[in-house]
Each structure stands twice: as structure tokens, then as C-alpha cells.
N, C-alpha and C positions, 0 to 999 in steps of 0.2 A: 048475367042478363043485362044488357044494356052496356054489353064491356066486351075487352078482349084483350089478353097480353103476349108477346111473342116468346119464348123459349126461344132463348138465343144457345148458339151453338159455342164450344171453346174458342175463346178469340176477339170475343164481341162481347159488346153490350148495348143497355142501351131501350129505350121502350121500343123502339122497332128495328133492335139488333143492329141498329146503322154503325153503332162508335166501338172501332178499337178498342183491343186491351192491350196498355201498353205493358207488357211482361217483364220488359229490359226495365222499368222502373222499380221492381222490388226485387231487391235483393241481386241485381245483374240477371234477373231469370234463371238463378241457379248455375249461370257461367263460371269457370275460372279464370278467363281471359277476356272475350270480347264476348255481347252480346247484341243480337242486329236483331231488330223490330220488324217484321212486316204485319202488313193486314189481316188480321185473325191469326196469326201464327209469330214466332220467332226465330233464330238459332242460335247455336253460338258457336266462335271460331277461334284459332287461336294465334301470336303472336310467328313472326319467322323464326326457323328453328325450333317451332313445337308443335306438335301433332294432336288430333282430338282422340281422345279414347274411345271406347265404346259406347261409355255412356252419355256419350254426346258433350257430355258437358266440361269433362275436365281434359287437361293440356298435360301433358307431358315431352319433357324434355329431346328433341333428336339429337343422337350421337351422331355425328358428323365425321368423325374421325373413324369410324368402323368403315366408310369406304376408301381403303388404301389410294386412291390417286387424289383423295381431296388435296392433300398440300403437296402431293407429288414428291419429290425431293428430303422436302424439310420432315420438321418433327409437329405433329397434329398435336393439339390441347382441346380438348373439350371445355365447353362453356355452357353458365345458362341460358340456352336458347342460341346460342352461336360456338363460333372455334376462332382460333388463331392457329397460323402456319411460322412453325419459332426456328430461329437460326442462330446459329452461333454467334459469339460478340464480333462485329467487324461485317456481319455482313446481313444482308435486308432479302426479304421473300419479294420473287416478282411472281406476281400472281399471271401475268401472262404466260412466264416458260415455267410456273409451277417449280421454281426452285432460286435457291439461295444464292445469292451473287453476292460479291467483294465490293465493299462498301470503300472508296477511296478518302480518305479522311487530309489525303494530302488538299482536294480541293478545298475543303472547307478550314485551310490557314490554320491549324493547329498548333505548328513549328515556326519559333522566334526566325529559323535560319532557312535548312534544308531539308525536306523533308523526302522519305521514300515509304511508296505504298508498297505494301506485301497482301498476299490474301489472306484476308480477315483481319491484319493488323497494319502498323506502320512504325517507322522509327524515325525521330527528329536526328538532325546532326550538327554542329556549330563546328565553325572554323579554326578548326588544331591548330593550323598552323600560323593563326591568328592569335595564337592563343587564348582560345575559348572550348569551354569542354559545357554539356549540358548540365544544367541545373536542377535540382531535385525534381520540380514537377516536371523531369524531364521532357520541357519541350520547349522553353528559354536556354538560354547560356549565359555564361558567368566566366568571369578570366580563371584560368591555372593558376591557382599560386602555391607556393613550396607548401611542403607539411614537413619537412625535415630539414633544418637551416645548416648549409655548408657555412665552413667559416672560409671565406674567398676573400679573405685580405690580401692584401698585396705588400709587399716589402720596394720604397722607395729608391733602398741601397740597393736593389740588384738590377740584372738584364736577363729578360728570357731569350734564350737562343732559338728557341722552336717556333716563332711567330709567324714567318714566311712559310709554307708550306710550299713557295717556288724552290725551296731549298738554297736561296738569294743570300745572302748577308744581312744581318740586322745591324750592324756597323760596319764602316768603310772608312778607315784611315789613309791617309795621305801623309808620310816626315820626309823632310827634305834636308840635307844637312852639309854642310862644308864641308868637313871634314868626314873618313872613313868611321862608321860609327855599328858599335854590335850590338845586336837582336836581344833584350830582357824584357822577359816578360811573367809576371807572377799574380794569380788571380785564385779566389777559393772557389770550387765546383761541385755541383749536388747533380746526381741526375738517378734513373732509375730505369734509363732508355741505351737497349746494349751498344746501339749503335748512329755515328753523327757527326760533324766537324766542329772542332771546338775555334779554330781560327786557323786564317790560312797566312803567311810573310814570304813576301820576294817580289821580285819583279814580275812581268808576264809572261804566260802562257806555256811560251818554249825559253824562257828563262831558269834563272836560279830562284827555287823555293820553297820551301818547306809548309805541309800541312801537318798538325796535331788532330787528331780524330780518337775514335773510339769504336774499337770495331770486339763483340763478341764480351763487351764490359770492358777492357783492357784497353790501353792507351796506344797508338798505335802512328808512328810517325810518318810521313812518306816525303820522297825527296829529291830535289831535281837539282844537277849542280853539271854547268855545260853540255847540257842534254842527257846525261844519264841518272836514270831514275832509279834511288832506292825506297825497301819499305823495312820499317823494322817495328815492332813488339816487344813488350815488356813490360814488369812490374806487375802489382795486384789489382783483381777484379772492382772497380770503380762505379757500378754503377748498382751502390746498395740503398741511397737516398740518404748517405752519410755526407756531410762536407769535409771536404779536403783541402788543401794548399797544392796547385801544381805551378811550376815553374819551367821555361823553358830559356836556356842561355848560351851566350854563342862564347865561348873560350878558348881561344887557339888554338886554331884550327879545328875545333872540337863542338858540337850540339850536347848542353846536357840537359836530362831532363829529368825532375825531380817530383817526388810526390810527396806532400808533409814532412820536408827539408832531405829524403832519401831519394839520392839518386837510384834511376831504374833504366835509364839508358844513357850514354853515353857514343856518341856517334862522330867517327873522322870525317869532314866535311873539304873540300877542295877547291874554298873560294869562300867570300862575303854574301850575303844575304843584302847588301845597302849595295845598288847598282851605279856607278857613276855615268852621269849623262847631262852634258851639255856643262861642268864644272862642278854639278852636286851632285850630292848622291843622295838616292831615290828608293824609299822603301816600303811598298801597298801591304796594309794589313784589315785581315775583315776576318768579321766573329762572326761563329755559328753559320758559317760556309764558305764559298769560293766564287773567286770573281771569272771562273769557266765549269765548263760542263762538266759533271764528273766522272766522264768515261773519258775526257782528257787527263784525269787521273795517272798515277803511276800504277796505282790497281784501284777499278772504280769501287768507289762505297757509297752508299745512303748519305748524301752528307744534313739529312733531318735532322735534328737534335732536340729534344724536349728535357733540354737541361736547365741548369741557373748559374749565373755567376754572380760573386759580389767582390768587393776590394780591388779590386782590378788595378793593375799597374803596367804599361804598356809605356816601355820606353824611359823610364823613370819619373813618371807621374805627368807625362806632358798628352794629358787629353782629358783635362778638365769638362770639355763642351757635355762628352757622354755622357756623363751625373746629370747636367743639366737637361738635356736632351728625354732620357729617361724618366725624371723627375718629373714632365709636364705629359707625358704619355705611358698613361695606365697599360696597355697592351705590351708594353716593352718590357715591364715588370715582371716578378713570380709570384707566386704565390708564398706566401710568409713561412706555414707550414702544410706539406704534400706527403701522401701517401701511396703505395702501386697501386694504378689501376690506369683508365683514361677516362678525364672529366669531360661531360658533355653540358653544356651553360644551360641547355634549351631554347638555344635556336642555332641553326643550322646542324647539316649531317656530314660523313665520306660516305662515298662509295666505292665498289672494286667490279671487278669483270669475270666474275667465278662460272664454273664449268661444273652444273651439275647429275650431266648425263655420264652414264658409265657402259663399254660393254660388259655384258655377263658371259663369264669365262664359260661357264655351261652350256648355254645357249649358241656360242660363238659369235658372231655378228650383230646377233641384235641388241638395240640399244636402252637401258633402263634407267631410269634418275632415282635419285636419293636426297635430301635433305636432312641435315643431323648437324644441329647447331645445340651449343650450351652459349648462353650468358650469365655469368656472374654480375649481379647488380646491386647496386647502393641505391634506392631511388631518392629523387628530393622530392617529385611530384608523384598522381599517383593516376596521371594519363602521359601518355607517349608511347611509339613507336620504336621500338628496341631494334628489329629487323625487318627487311621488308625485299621481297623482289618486284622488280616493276619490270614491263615490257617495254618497246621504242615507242606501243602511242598510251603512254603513261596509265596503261590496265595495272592495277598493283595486284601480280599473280598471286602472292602470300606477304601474309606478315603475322608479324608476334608483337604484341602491344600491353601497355597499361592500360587496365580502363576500370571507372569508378563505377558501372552502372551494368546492370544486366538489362539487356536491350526488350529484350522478350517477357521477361516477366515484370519491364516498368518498375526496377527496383534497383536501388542504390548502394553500392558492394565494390571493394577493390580486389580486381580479378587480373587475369591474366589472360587474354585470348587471342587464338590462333586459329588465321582465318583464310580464304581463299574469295580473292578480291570483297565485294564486303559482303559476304558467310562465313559468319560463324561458327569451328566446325568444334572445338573444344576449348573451354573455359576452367579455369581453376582459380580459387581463390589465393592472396596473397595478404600478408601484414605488409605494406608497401609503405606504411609512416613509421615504418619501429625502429629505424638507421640501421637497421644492421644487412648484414649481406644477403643475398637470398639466389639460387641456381635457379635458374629457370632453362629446362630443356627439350628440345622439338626434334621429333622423328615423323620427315613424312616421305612415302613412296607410293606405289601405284595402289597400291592396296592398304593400306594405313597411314590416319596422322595423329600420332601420342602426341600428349604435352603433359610436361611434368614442372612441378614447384617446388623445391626442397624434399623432393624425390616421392610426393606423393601426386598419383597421376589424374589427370585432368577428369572432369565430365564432357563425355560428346552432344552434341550438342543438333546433330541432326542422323538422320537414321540412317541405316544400311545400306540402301538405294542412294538419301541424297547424299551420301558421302562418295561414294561410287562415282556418282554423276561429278561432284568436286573438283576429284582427284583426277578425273578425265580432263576436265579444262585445264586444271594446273600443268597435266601433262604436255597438252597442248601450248601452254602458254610455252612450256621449256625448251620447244620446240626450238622458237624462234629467239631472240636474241633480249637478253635479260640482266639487272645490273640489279649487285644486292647494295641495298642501300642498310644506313649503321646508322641511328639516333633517330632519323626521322624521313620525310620522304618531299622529293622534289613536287614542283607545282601539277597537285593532282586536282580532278573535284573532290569535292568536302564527304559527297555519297559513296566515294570508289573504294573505301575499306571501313571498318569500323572504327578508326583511330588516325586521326590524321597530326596528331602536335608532335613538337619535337619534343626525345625522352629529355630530362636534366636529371643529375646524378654521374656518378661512376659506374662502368662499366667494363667488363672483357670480353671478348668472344672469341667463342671458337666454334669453324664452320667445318662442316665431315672432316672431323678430324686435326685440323690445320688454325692457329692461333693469329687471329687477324691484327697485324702490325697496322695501325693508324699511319706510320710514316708512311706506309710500302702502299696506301688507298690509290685511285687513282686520279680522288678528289678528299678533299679534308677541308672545314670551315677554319679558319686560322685560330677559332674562340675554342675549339676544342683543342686538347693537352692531350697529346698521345702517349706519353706515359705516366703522367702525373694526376695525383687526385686531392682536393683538397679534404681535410677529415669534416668528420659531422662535429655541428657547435655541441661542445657538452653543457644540460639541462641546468638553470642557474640553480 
């Protein structure tokens, strides 16, 4: 009576129902997520990636990844309230083509040197033949240096004959004499190389004059006297890396020649060996080869030589200068004590001009290649290039290498691998610091490439297909014209194989079949010893 009050509806309050209830102030209105206010009423909503229930109020989670083209490509994860679209290491989701692309890691400077992008990974590479090999966190570089110490002394008292690889002389004498005077000559010889000229005396070319050689181990004379040319043979096999005494002497009318005071030849000669000309007489003498071509020969030989001499007496002791001469140039020298094999310093290679296509008698005309190399190796380091074929624009079709590191798995290991330009195709591990000898051996053809190390065989190292695809380029590359390189490889890029330094240590090889003479290359660095090796230092 005298009153009245409103009965406000849900939403309101208020004596004349005018004022809101604000909902979303107690307790979120009962929300799980979001709760929105309006005028007499409220809702609630939920966050992206969650859905509202039935009962209006609570959120639950969408799975995102239940619709197969959400990441398209890649691999879908679920989250709360959202996803990610995952790819493997190396490479990044683009959310426009819905799929995972190759992340190039070379842009963003990873590698001290060179680097190469692969999909999904990359591999650093430093300058071999710089000598630099990468360094543990493989992607700096650090120098090569020995893990196995040769002992490379040199002996003062001696002269190495094999230094020229022109097969030139390393000594050139000139005696001149008043008098008629005969040819004595007596020096101690070590060698281990079957075949070479130990020194040539006489006049020139189409004159009188005798060469000493070594052909097949054996001492072997050849001989020119008024134009007719003898050769004669004799005595025991010399080249066992033992030192001997040979002597050579001219006694009427007679060549004798003597090995540790036993004569082994003896030869009737028809004239002097001292030429008279202009009142004296004139007598040219050169060691460890000849002052002409050697198919001016009486029968051409190799006149290489990777032997040594010491004591040397040339004429009764009148050539004093060559101690001194030798004395101030280390490369003239030997090595103190050598063992068989051929030492490679670690820097520089030979090379040869080998033919590795064959026809297949079955097939008749058509034509198939082979590769089948063994190396015997002493290594000093435990990176370098043991073999290697390269093309004429310096593609290096294959090689077989030291290497410390496994590329792919970013991990650090001395291996062996063999590879087709720079892939990969078989890897085997090696003890490459333990000094002692170790085989390493390569079979590759159209359809397989083995590699074996002390006769256990390699891991391949790409699959079925990419070996396939491999072997086709390598095919290809044999097509055209191909030069096998021995130690290390000419001026390549640093990217164009896995290994680019030169090997150091001893080595041998043999390619299908056939035992590659270092004289017979048709290039050789003059620092390598093609039949000599120095031994490993033994441990103090």
C-alpha cells in the first residue's frame, strides 16, 4: 500500500530492473575459457583450437591433425589448443606448399672453408691439399700432421740417383788429361729398384762408351766402340736393399767388372774409353743416367734409378766438389736406412694413362670397364688420397682415400672411402696410426663397388638405386679420357671428392692386375722414392 517493487527478470537487477548482472564477475559465469557479459545475459567461448561443449560452458581440446592435409607433407603433433607441422633435421615446413623443404645451412656460414648443401644435411670441407683436414667440430680445419713418425734422415755420405725423374743425370763430370788414361771406377750401391742407369763414360752419342745399368736386378753393361754396339749381363741379383762394392776397370784391352772384389764380367773392348781431341784427351762421365735419349741406347732401358751410392771413387779420387756439392743439398742425399716399398713425403703425386674399358669376349663387341686396384699401405697420416681417376676438366671420376671423419654421421673415425666424384659409396674402417702395413682393396664395375681393408669388406654407404645411378656417371666419365692419379690429386675444387690432401707414408699398388712402377708414371713429384721406403721410428 503506498509501494511497489519490480520482480526483475534473470540478468537484471536493481529497484526498477534497470542494472545488469554482471555474471562474468563470479566465478568466470561458470566458463572454462572465456566468459563475455552482455545485458541481462552472458556466454562463454573458447580459446583457438578449442571447441565448446554441450554444456555451453566447458572447452575441449581440437585435434587438428585428424584432418590428413592439415601439414600435408610433413608429420602432424597435436597440441593444447594448437599443432605443429614436424620435419626432419635439415629441413623447415612451408606452410604455403604444405610440405618440408631442404634447409641450406651452407647460407648461413657454418664452414671455416667449403662448404656443400645436400637435402636435409651439408658437409664442411678444408683444403687437402693445403694441408688442412676438418677438425672435430667438424666445420673448422686444422693442419695434417703425422700420427706415425718415419725416420727420414738422410745420410750426408751418399748421392741419390733417382732425383730427376727427367731420367737427366744428377752428376756430370768433365777429365781432361795429357796423357792416354783408363776408366776406374769403384763406389758401394744399395738399391731395391730392378731397373736404371748407374752411370754412363765415353765420349758422345755415336762415339765410344760404355753404360753400367741394371736391368731385371742384374748388372747389365752396354757398349759402343767405332759404332758397334754391345750389351752383355752377368753376376747376381742386386737389387735386394743390401750394400755392395761394384767396380768398373778398363785393363788391356779388357772392361772388368767386379761385385764385392768378384769379378762377374769381363769384356774385350777395341779401343780407349779417354777420346783424344785437340791434344787431350777427353772423358764425359754422369751418374744415375745419360747425357742422350735412351732409345739412342744400344738396347733402350728405363734409365730411372731409385738407388744410392756412397764411397764413390771416380778416377782415383779426383772429384772432390761432389761430397761437397751433395753436402749442401738435402735432395741429393738418401735416406740413411730404406725399406721396399715407394715413399710418398705428402705433397705431390704420379700419374699414368691407364685403359680401363675392356671388350667382353661373350658379348663380342661391346665394351665394359672394370676397376680392381690393391694398395699395400704404411700410412704416416690418416687423411690422403691413395688413388684417384680424374677427367680432362678435373671431375675426379673415383678415388679411394684416408679419411678421419664420417661425413654423414658428424663423427670422427679413421676410415677408408671409396667414392664417385664426391659420393660416398663404401666406407670401412682402418687402424691407420698403428705403423704397420695394412691392404686395402677396390672392385668396381657397372654393377658393383666392393672395398675391402685387411680383407674385411666395406659398408655401402648408399642404396641400390643411388649406387646404380653412381656407377652410371663413373661409366660415363670412362668414356672419355681419364688419368689415374697415385698419392694425391692435381688442382681440383676442395668440394669435387671427399679427400683432397696428398697421402704420406709408403705405399704399393696394383691396378687390374698389373704393379705400378713409379719410374714407368708418366709424371712423378721428384720428393717421392719409387722404390725406397723409409721405416717407422721405433717407440722410445
Amino acid at each position: 500500500m503506498g509501494n511497489f517493487y519490480c520482480q526483475c527478470r534473470a540478468g537484471w537487477r536493481g529497484r526498477l530492473c534497470d542494472t545488469d548482472v554482471d555474471e562474468c564477475g563470479q566465478q568466470n559465469g561458470g566458463c572454462s575459457q572465456i566468459c563475455s557479459n552482455k545485458p541481462g545475459s552472458f556466454h562463454c567461448a573458447c580459446y583457438g583450437g578449442y571447441t565448446l561443449s554441450q554444456d555451453r560452458r566447458t572447452c575441449h581440446d581440437v585435434d587438428e591433425c585428424a584432418d590428413a592435409g592439415t601439414c600435408g607433407e610433413a608429420r602432424c603433433r597435436n597440441l593444447p589448443g594448437s599443432y605443429s607441422c614436424l620435419c626432419d633435421e635439415g629441413f623447415a615446413f612451408s606452410s604455403q606448399e604444405k610440405a618440408c623443404q631442404d634447409v641450406d645451412e651452407c647460407v648461413e656460414g657454418r664452414c671455416e672453408q667449403a662448404c656443400i648443401n645436400s637435402p636435409g644435411s651439408y658437409t664442411c670441407h678444408c683444403d687437402g691439399r693445403g694441408g688442412l683436414k676438418l677438425s672435430l667440430d667438424m666445420s673448422t680445419c686444422e693442419d695434417i700432421l703425422p700420427c706415425v713418425p718415419f725416420n727420414v734422415a738422410k745420410s750426408v755420405k751418399s748421392l741419390y740417383l733417382g732425383r730427376m725423374f727427367s731420367g737427366t743425370p744428377v752428376i756430370r763430370l768433365r777429365f781432361k788429361r795429357l796423357q792416354p788414361t783408363r776408366l776406374v771406377a769403384e763406389f758401394d750401391f744399395r738399391t731395391f729398384d730392378p731397373e736404371g742407369v748407374l752411370f754412363f763414360a765415353g765420349g758422345h752419342q755415336d762415339s765410344t762408351w760404355i753404360v753400367l745399368g741394371l736391368r731385371a736386378g742384374r748388372l747389365e753393361l752396354q757398349l759402343r766402340y767405332q759404332g758397334v754396339g754391345r750389351v752383355t749381363s752377368s753376376g747376381p741379383v742386386i737389387n735386394h736393399g743390401m750394400w755392395q762394392t761394384i767396380s768398373v776397370e778398363e785393363l788391356e784391352r779388357n772392361l772388368v767388372i767386379k761385385v764385392n772384389k768378384d769379378a762377374v764380367m769381363k769384356i774385350a773392348v777395341a779401343g780407349d774409353l779417354f777420346q783424344l781431341d785437340r791434344g787431350l784427351y777427353h772423358l764425359n762421365l754422369t751418374v744415375g743416367g745419360i747425357p742422350f735419349k735412351e732409345k739412342d741406347l744400344v738396347q733402350p732401358m728405363n734409365p730411372r734409378l731409385d738407388g744410392c751410392m756412397r764411397s764413390w771413387n771416380w778416377l782415383n779420387g779426383e772429384d772432390t766438389t761432389i761430397q761437397e756439392t751433395v753436402k749442401v743439398n738435402v735432395k741429393m742425399q738418401c735416406f740413411s736406412v730404406t725399406e721396399k716399398g715407394a715413399f710418398f713425403p705428402g705433397s705431390g703425386f704420379a700419374f699414368y694413362s691407364l685403359d680401363y674399358a675392356r671388350t667382353s669376349p661373350d658379348v663380342g663387341t661391346e665394351t665394359t670397364w672394370e676397376i680392381e686396384a690393391m694398395a699395400r699401405i704404411r700410412p704416416a697420416t690418416d687423411t690422403g688420397v691413395l688413388l684417384a681417376l680424374v677427367g680432362d676438366d678435373h671431375t675426379v671420376a673415383l678415388s679411394v682415400a684416408l679419411v678421419d671423419y664420417h661425413s654423414t654421421k658428424k663423427l670422427k673415425k679413421q676410415l677408408v672411402v671409396l667414392a664417385v666424384e664426391s659420393i660416398a659409396l663404401v666406407l670401412m674402417e682402418i687402424k691407420v696410426c698403428d705403423g704397420q702395413e695394412h691392404v686395402v682393396t677396390i672392385s668396381v664395375n657397372q654393377d658393383r663397388a666392393a672395398l675391402e681393408v685387411d680383407g674385411t669388406k666395406g659398408q655401402s654407404e648408399v642404396s641400390a638405386a643411388g649406387l646404380q645411378e653412381r656407377l652410371a656417371v663413373l661409366g660415363r666419365r670412362l668414356q672419355g679420357s681419364v688419368l689415374t692419379f697415385v698419392g694425391g690429386l692435381p688442382e681440383v675444387p676442395v668440394t669435387s671428392a671427399p679427400v683432397t690432401a696428398f697421402y704420406r707414408g709408403c705405399m704399393t699398388l696394383e691396378v687390374n692386375g698389373r704393379a705400378l712402377d713409379l719410374d714407368e708414371a708418366n709424371y712423378k713429384h721428384s720428393d717421392i722414392t719409387s722404390h725406397s721406403c723409409p721405416p717407422v721410428t721405433p717407440a722410445a
